[in-house]
C-alpha positions in Angstrom: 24.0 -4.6 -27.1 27.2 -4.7 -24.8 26.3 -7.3 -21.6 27.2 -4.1 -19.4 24.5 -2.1 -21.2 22.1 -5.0 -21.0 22.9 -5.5 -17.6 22.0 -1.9 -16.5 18.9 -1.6 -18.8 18.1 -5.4 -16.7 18.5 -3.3 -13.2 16.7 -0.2 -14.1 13.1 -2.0 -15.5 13.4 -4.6 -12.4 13.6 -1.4 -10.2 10.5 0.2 -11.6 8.9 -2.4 -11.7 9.0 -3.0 -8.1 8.7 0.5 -7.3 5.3 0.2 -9.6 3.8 -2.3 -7.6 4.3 -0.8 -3.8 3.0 2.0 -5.4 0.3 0.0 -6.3 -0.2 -2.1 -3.6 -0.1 1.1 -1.5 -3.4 2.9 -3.4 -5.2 -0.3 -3.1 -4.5 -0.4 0.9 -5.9 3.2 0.5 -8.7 2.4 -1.1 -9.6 -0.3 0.8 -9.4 1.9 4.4 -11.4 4.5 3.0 -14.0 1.6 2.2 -14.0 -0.1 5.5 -12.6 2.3 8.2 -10.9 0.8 11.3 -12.9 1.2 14.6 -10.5 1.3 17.6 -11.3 1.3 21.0 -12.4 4.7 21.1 -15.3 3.7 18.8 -16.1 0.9 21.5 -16.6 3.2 24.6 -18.5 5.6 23.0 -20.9 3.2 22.1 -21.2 1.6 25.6 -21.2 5.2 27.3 -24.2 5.6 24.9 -26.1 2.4 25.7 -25.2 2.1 29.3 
């Protein structure tokens, strides 16, 4: 295996690699909003409107 052959082969597995774990990283953020949903402000004045 040439060093220009290695090198590329080097390049392309690094790149998937990282591409591999944003994408993985990015389902797990996913996953975790679906399982504890943000509640914003709007949240908040509904809630006092309701009790006050």
């Amino acid at each position: 295996m040439s060093d220009l052959t290695f090198g590329l082969t080097m390049t392309v597995m690094g790149m998937g690699v990282t591409f591999l774990t944003l994408l993985f990283l990015a389902l797990c953020v996913r996953l975790l909003i679906r399982l504890f949903p943000f509640k914003g402000e709007e949240n908040k004045e509904k809630t006092q409107k309701k009790s006050g």
